[in-house]
VOGU-3710 file (C-alpha; in Angstrom, 3 decimals, decimal comma):
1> xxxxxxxxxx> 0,000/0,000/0,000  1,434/3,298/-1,273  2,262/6,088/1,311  -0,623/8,511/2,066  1,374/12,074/2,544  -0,385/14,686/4,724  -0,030/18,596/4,955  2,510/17,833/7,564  4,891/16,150/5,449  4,774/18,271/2,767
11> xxxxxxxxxx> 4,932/21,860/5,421  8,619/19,679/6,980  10,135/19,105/3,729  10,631/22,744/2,522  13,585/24,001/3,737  13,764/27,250/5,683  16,523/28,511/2,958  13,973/28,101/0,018  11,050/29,651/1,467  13,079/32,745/2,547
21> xxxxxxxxxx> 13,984/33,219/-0,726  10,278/33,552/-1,635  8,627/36,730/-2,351  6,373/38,088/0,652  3,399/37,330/-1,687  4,192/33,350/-1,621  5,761/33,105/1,791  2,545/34,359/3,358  -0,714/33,599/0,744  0,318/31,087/-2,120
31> xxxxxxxxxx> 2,732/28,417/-0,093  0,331/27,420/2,354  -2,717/26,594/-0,262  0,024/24,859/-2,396  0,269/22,470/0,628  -3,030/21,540/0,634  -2,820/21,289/-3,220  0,227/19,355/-2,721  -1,381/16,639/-0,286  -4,290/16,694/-3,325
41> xxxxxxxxxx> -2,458/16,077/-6,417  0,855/13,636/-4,438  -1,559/11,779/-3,147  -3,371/10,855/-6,354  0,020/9,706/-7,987  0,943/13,422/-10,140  4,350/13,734/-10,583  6,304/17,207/-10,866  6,174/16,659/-13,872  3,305/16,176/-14,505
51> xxxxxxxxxx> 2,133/19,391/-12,537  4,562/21,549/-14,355  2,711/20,954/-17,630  -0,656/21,569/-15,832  0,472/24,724/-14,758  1,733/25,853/-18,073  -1,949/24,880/-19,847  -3,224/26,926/-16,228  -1,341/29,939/-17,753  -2,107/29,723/-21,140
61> xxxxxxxxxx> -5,880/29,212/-20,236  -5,744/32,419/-17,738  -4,307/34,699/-20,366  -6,591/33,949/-22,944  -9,441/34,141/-20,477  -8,375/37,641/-19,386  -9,137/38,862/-22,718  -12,248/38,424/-23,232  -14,543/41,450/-22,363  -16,839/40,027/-20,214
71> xxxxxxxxxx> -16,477/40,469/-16,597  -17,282/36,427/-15,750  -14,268/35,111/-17,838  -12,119/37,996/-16,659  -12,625/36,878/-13,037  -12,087/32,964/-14,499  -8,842/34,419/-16,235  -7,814/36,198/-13,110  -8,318/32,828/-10,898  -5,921/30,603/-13,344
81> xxxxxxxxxx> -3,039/33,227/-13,110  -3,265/33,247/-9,309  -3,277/29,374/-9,699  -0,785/28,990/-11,666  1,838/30,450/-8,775  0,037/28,556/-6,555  0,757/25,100/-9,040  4,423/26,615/-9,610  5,015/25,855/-5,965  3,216/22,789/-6,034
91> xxxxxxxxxx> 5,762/20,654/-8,358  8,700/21,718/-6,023  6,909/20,356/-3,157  6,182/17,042/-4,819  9,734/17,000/-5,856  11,094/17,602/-2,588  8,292/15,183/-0,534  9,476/12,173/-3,050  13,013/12,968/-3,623  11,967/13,393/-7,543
101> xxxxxxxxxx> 14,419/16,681/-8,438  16,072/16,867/-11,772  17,667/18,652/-14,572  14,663/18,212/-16,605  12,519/19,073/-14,211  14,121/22,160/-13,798  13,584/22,778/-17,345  10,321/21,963/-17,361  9,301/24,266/-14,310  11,237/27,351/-16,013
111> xxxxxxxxxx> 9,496/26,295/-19,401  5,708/26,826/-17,280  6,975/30,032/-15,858  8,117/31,802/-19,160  4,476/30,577/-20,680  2,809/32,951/-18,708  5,728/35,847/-18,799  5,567/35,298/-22,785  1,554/36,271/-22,246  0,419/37,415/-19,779
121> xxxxxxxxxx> 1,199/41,566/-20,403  -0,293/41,168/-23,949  -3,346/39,622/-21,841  -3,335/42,925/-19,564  -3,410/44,925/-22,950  -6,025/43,335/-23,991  -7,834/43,798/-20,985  -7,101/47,449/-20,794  -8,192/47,920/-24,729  -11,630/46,810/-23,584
131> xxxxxxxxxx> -11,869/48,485/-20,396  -9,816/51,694/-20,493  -11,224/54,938/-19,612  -8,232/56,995/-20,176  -9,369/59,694/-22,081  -6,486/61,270/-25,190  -4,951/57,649/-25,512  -6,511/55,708/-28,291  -7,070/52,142/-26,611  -5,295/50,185/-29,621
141> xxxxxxxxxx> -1,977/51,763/-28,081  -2,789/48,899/-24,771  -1,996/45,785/-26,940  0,959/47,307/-27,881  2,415/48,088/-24,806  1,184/44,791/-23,538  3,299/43,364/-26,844  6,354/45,584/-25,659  6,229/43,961/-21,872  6,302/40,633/-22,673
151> xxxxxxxxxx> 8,806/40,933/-25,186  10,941/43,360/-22,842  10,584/40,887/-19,773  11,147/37,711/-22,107  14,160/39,513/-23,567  15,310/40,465/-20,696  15,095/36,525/-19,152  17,220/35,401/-22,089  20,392/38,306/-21,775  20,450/36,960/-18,257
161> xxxxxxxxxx> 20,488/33,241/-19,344  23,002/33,461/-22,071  25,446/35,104/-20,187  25,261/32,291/-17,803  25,657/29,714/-20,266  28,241/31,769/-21,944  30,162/32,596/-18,705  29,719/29,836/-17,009  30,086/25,535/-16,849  26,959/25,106/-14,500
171> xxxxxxxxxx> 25,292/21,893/-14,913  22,371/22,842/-13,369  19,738/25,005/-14,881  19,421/27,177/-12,133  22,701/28,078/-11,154  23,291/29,290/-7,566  24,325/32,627/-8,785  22,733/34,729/-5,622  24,624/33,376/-2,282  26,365/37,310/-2,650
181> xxxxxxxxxx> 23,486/39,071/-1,463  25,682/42,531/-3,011  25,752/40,447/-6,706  23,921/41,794/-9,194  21,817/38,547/-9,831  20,774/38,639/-6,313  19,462/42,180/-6,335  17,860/41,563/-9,601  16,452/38,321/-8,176  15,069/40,021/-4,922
191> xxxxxxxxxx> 13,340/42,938/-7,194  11,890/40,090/-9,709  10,550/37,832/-6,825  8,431/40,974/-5,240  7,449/42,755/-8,082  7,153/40,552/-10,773  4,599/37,501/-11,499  5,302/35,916/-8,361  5,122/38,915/-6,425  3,263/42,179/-6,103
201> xxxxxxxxxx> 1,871/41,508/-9,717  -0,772/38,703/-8,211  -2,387/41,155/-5,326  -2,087/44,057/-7,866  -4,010/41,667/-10,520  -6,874/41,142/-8,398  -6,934/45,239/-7,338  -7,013/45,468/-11,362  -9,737/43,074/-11,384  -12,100/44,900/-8,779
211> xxxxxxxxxx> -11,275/48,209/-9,710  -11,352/47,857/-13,365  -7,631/49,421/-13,708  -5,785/46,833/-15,862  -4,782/49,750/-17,826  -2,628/51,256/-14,636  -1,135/47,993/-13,656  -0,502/47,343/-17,218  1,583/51,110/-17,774  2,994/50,177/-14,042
221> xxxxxxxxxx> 4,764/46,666/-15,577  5,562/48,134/-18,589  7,762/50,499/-16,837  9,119/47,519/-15,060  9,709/45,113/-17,874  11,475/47,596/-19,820  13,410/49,259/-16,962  14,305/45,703/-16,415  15,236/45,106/-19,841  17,559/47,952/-19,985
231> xxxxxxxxxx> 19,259/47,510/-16,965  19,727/43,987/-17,571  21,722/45,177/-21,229  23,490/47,352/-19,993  25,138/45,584/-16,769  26,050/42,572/-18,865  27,032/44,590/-22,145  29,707/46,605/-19,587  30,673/43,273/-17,440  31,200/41,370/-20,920
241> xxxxxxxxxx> 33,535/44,187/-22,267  35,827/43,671/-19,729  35,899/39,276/-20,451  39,221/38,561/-21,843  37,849/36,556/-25,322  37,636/33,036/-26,559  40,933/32,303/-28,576  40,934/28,900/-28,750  38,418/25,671/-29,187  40,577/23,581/-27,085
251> xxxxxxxxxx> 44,522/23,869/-25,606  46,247/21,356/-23,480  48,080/22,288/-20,160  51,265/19,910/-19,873  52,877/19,062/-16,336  53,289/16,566/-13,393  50,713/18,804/-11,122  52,437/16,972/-8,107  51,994/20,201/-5,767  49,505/22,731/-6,411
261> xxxxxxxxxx> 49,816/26,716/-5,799  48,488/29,856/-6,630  51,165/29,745/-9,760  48,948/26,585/-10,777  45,559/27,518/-10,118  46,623/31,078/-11,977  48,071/29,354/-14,915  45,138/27,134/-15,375  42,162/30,068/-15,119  44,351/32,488/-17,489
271> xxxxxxxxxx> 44,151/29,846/-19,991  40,242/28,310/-19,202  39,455/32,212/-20,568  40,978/32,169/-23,759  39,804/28,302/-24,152  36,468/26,751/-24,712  38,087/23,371/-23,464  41,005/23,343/-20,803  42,556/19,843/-20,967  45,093/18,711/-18,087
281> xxxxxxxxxx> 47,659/16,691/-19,392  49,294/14,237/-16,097  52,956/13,438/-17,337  53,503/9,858/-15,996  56,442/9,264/-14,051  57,242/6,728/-16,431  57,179/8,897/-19,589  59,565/11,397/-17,201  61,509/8,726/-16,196  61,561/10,056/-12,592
291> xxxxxxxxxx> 59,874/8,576/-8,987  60,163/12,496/-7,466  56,447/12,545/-6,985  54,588/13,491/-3,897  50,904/12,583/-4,763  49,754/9,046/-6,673  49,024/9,434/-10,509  45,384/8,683/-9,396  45,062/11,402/-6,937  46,133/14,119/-8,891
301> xxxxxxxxxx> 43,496/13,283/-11,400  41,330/13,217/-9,038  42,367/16,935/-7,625  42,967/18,697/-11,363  39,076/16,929/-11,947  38,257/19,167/-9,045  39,102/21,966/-10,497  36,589/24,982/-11,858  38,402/25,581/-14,404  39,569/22,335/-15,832
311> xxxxxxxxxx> 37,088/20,353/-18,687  39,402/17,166/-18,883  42,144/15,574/-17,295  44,339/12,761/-18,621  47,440/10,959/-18,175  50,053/10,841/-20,613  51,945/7,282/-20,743  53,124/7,414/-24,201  54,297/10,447/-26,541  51,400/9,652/-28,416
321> xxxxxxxxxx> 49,057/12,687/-27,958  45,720/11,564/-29,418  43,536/14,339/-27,788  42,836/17,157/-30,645  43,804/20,325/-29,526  44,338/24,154/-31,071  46,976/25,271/-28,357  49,292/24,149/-25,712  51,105/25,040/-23,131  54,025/23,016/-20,752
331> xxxxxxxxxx> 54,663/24,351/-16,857  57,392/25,619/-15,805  58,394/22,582/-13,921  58,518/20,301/-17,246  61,790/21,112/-19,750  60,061/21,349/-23,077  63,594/19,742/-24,693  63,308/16,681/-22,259  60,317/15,887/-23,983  60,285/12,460/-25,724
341> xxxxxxxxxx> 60,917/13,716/-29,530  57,292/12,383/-30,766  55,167/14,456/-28,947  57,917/17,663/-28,760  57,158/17,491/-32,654  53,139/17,338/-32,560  53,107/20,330/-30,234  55,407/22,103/-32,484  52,790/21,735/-35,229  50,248/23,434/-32,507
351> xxxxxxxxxx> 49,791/26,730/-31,181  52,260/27,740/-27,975  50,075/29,250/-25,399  51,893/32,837/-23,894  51,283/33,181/-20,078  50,378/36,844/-18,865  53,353/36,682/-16,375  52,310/39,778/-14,401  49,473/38,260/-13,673  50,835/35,388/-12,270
361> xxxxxxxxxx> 52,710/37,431/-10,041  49,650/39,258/-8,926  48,201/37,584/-6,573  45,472/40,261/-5,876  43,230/39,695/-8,442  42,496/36,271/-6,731  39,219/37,002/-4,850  38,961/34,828/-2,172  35,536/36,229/-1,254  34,159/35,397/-4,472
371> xxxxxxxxxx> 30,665/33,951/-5,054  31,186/30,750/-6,821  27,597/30,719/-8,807  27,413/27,261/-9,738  29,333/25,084/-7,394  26,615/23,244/-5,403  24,400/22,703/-7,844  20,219/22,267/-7,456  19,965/23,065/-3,408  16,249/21,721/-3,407
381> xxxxxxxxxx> 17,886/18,803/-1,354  21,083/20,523/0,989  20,282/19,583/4,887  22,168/22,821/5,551  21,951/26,262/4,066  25,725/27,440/5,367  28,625/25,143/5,622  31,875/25,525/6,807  34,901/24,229/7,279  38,438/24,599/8,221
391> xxxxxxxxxx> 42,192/23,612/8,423  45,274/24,270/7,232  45,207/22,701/3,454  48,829/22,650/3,177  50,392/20,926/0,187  46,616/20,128/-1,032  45,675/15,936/-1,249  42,807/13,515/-1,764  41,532/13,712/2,166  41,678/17,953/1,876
401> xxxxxxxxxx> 39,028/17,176/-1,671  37,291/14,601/-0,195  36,352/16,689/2,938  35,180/19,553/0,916  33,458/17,374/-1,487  31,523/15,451/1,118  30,771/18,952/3,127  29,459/20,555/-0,396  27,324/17,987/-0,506  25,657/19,013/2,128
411> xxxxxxxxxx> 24,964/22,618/2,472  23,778/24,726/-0,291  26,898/27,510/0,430  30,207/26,387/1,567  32,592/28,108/3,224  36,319/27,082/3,984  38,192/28,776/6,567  42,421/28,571/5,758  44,908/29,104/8,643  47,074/31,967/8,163
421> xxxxxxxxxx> 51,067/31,439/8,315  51,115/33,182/11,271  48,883/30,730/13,347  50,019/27,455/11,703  53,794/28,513/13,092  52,183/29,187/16,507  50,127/25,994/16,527  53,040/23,957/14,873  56,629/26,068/15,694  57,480/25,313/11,896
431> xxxxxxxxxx> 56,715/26,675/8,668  53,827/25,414/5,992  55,496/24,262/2,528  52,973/26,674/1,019  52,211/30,372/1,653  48,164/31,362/2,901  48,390/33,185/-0,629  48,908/29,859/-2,469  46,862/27,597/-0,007  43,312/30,094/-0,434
441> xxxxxxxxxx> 44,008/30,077/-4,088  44,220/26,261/-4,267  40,740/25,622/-2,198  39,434/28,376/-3,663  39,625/26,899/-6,873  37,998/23,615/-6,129  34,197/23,070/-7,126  32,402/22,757/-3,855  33,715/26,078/-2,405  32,071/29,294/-2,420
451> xxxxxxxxxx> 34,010/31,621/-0,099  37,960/31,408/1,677  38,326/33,221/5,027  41,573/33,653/7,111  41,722/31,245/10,314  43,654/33,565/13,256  42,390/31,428/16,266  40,437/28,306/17,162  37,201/30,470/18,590  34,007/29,153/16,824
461> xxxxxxxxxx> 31,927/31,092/18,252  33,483/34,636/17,035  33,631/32,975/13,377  30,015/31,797/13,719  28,524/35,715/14,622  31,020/36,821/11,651  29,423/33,950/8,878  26,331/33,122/10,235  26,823/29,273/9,376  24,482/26,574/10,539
471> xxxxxxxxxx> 26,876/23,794/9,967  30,434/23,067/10,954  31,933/20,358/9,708  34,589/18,022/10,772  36,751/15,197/10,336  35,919/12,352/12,286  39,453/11,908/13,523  38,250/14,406/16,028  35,417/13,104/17,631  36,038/12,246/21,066
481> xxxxxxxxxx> 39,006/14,724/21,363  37,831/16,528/24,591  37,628/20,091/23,202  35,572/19,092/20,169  33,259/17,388/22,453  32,849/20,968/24,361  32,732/22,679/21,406  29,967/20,804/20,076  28,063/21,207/23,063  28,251/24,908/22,887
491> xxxxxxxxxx> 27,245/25,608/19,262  24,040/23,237/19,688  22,738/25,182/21,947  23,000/27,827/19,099  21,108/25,583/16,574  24,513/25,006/15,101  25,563/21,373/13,814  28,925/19,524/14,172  28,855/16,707/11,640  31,323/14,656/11,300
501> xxxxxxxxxx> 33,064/13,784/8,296  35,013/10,770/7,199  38,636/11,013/7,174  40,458/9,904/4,307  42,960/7,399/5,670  46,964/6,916/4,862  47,416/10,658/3,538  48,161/13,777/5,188  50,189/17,062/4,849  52,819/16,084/7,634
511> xxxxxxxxxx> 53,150/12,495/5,441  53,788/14,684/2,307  55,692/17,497/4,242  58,048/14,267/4,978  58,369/13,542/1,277  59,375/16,910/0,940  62,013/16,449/2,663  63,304/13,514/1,719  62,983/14,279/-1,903  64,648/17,606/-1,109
521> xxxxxxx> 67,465/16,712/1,624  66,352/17,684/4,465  64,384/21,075/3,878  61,111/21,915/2,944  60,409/25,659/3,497  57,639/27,853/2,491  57,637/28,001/-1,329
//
């Protein structure tokens, strides 16, 4: 017998993160009738799906109603609208309730949504053609000005979207592109969500409705779409002007990648922006003829896979390149002449790549603070809204990505917290092999991360008033130690979680730090 969900179930699986997000209008009217809804159509064996398409025939059907000059199918046309939001929410609950989220059913959501923003201001025209009693303006000007809205906030939906796809490698269809509440897509999101369709625009509907003033509301969003529109250009016309441009289809980064730094991760992003396709080429040992390695051939492919700007990462065993590329380029560590003769010659016959080298000398450019907009993917599922994390991340392995992986997994904004020089020396009386520069570079360049913050102390609770997070995570090597256990105490009485992570076993920094040294004589410093 098949699970009988009540309003209860459905109220407990929206998390607190999504429904702030929500305009006023939906937080307070439309999300608790789209439980009830929910219960209706989840218990009767809909999918999301399923209600997505519903909701888009809902539109359609409310627009053309609206049209019509009689004041019964107006109030018919003005019903659908409102339940179309109300249905909009609806396939996000059953999604959530039965663990049913996708790709494709983020498409088809978005697809319901721009149904009714393709319509629904031509609708309002029409309305207003029929109705207006604005005297000087001929009433044929309404449907087009309703025309111009739709197009303008239609148009405007697209710039947006294409310079995400364009700027971006998000897999998801709605990108997390508004944890930075001072971004532009979150202030454009915020307006949007109150003003627009799932906003102010349902009350002021019905006001329209009773007051016979669809030609007000409809001058009101055609201010709105085409401010909207305008702003919208403009931003991403200026922001694009500034994007260093696409120069090549593919080019090929050659090295041993055995120890990451900010040299690395800088390399690698200058040349994922002049390159559609960034592939990382491992030289084996083998092919080097050399055992001087720190990290496995199978971790590092592992890390470079890791990073946001890498597409593809292979190994090289032979001199046989078979990847096509346009470009390439060898680091610094690798002499190009020691090169078995095969593949020197079918790089030759390619494109050398030219590094910016002030810019790999400025570090400053390297904003730690930076929103990463697609890292976590589709949040409908995250137990936590803010993550974070911290620890030294010196000489960067598999445990250091497997914690962050396993963390961004669980919160829809991660944040990893990096101890400065200063306090690992204090902590440790020796030096890391790698600067704080190099080591925030590094994790901030792994997918999973949003935001790097300095580490000066061990007090939790100062970092939790400065980032607000909900979650702290850490490795399970800890549990039991004495001040954890006090810790973790402390922050639950704050509604703050300690969850414990798995440690990776067999590799740490102090095993590689020891390599180091061996491979070096002795020393390792802080390179």
């Amino acid at each position: 017998m098949s699970k009988i969900y009540t309003i209860s179930d459905v109220a407990k699986s929206l998390p607190k993160s999504k429904n702030k997000k929500s305009s006023l209008w939906v937080k307070v009217f439309v999300r608790p009738i789209s439980f009830l809804f929910t219960t209706l159509f989840i218990n009767v064996g809909f999918s999301p799906w399923i209600v997505s398409i519903l909701s888009a025939m809902i539109a359609v059907a409310g627009c053309v109603f609206l049209t019509v000059p009689i004041i019964s199918f107006k109030i018919v046309g003005v019903v659908l609208i409102e339940m179309w939001l109300v249905m909009d929410c609806v396939d996000g609950n059953i999604a959530r309730v039965k663990k049913q989220s996708s790709k494709m059913g983020e498409f088809i959501d978005a697809f319901s949504g721009y149904y009714l923003c393709a319509f629904v201001y031509l609708s309002i025209g029409l309305a207003a053609f029929h109705s207006s009693k604005i005297l000087l303006i001929d009433n044929y000007i309404f449907i087009i000005l309703g025309a111009i809205a739709s197009i303008s906030d239609i148009l405007a939906r697209l710039i947006h979207s294409k310079y995400l796809n364009y700027t971006t490698s998000s897999t998801s269809l709605t990108p997390n592109a508004t944890a930075n509440k001072k971004s532009f897509s979150y202030i454009r999101l915020r307006i949007e969500k109150e003003l627009g369709i799932s906003g102010l625009f349902m009350p002021f509907l019905i006001v329209a409705l009773i007051f016979n003033i669809f030609d007000i509301m409809l001058l009101f969003y055609l201010a709105f779409s085409m401010g909207g529109l305008f702003i919208t250009s403009l931003y991403y016309a200026l922001k694009s002007k500034v994007k260093p441009l696409i120069i090549f289809d593919t080019t090929i980064c050659l090295g041993r990648f055995d120890k990451l730094n900010a040299d690395t991760i800088n390399i690698l992003n200058q040349i994922k922006t002049h390159s559609r396709k960034l592939v990382v080429c491992i030289l084996s040992d083998e092919l080097l003829d050399t055992n001087k390695y720190m990290m496995s051939i199978d971790d590092r492919i592992k890390i470079l896979s890791a990073l946001k700007y890498v597409d593809q990462v292979i190994c090289l065993n032979t001199p046989h390149l078979t990847v096509p590329i346009d470009a390439y380029y060898v680091m610094p560590d690798i002499n190009q002449n020691n090169l078995p003769k095969e593949l020197r010659n079918t790089l030759l016959k390619k494109k050398p790549y030219v590094i910016d080298k002030n810019v790999i000398t400025n570090l400053d450019h390297l904003n730690f603070n930076a929103t990463d907009n697609l890292i976590n993917g589709d949040s409908i599922n995250k137990k936590y809204k803010i993550g974070f994390a911290s620890g030294t991340f010196d000489l960067f392995h598999i445990g250091h990505l497997n914690i962050i992986k396993r963390a961004a997994a669980l919160c829809e904004y991660l944040i990893i917290g990096v101890k400065t020089d200063e306090f690992f020396v204090k902590l440790r009386k020796e030096p890391t092999a790698l600067s704080y520069e190099d080591r925030c570079a590094v994790v901030m360049g792994i997918k999973g991360v949003n935001e790097v913050v300095p580490i000066h102390d061990y007090n939790r609770l100062l970092l939790l008033g400065k980032y607000k997070f909900d979650a702290i995570f850490v490795g399970d090597d800890w549990k039991g130690n004495e001040n954890w256990d006090h810790t973790e105490k402390i922050l639950s009485l704050v509604g703050v979680e300690v969850v414990w992570l798995e440690r990776t076993e067999g590799v740490s920094s102090s095993v590689l730090r020891e390599r180091i040294k061996q491979l070096n004589g002795g020393t390792i410093g802080n390179d």
